[in-house]
C-alpha positions in Angstrom: 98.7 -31.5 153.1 99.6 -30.9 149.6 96.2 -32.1 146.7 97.3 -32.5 143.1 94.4 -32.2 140.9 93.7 -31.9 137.5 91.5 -29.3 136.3 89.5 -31.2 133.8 87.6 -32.4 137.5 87.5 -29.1 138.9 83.8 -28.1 137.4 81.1 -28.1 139.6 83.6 -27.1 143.1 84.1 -24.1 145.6 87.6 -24.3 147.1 87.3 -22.0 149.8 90.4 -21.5 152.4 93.2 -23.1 149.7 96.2 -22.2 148.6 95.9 -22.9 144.9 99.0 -23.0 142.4 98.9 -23.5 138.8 101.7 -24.1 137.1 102.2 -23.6 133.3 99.1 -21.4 133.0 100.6 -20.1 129.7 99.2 -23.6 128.1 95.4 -22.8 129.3 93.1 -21.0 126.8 91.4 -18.1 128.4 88.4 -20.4 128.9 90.2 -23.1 131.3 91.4 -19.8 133.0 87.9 -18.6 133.8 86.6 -22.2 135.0 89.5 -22.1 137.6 89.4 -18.5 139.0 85.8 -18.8 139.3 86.1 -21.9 141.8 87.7 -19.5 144.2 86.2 -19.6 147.4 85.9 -17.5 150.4 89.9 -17.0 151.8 91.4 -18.8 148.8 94.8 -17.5 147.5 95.4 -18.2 143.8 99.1 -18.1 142.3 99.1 -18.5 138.4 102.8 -19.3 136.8 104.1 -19.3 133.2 105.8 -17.9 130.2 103.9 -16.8 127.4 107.3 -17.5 125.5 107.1 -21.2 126.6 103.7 -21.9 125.2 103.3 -25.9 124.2 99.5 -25.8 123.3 99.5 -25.8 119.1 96.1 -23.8 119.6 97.6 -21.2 121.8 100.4 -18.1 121.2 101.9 -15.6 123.4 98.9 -13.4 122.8 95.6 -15.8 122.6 96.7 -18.3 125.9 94.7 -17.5 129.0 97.7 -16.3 131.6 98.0 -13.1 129.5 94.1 -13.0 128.8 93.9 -12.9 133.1 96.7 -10.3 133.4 95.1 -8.1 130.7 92.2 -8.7 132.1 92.9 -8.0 135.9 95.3 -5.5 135.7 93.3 -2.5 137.5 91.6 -5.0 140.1 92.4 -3.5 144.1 92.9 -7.7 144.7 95.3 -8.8 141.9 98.6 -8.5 141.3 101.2 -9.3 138.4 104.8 -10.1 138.8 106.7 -10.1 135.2 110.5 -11.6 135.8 112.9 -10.6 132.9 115.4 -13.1 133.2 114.9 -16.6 132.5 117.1 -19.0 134.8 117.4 -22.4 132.5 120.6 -21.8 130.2 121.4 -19.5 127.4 120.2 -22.3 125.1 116.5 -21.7 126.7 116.8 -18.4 126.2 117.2 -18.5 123.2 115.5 -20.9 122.1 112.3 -19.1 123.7 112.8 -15.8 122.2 113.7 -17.3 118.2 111.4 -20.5 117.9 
């Protein structure tokens, strides 16, 4: 069974036994991070996605969002892991527009 949820109604909830993707983590401020990895329960699997080069949020930058904030942070934890891909997979145009504007 797949659950879409927002996370503006996450406070407040223990997910134990999930699967939990979140998508576009580079628009999340290191805040919004912390309120979702601390509703981890017991057997729960989180995957974060983004592109700190993609970033939409006017109060956020490649540095400052909360994706590279968790990385950063978890980088020498025995239970987390980062995966940085180097190629982009949109168009040349994406590319580029990600790495100039």
């Amino acid at each position: 069974m797949l659950d879409l949820e927002a996370l503006t109604y996450i406070r407040g909830r223990s997910i134990p036994r999930q699967f939990i993707i979140c998508d576009e983590a580079q628009n999340l401020s290191p805040h919004m991070i912390k309120t979702l990895v601390t509703r981890v329960g017991e057997g729960t699997k989180l995957v974060l996605t983004g592109d700190p080069e993609q970033i939409d949020n006017p109060y956020l930058d490649a540095s400052s969002n909360g994706l590279t904030y968790l990385v950063e942070r978890l980088k020498n934890e025995a239970i987390a892991g980062h995966v940085h891909l180097n190629d982009g997979v949109r168009s040349e145009v994406a590319e580029m527009g990600s790495r100039l504007l």
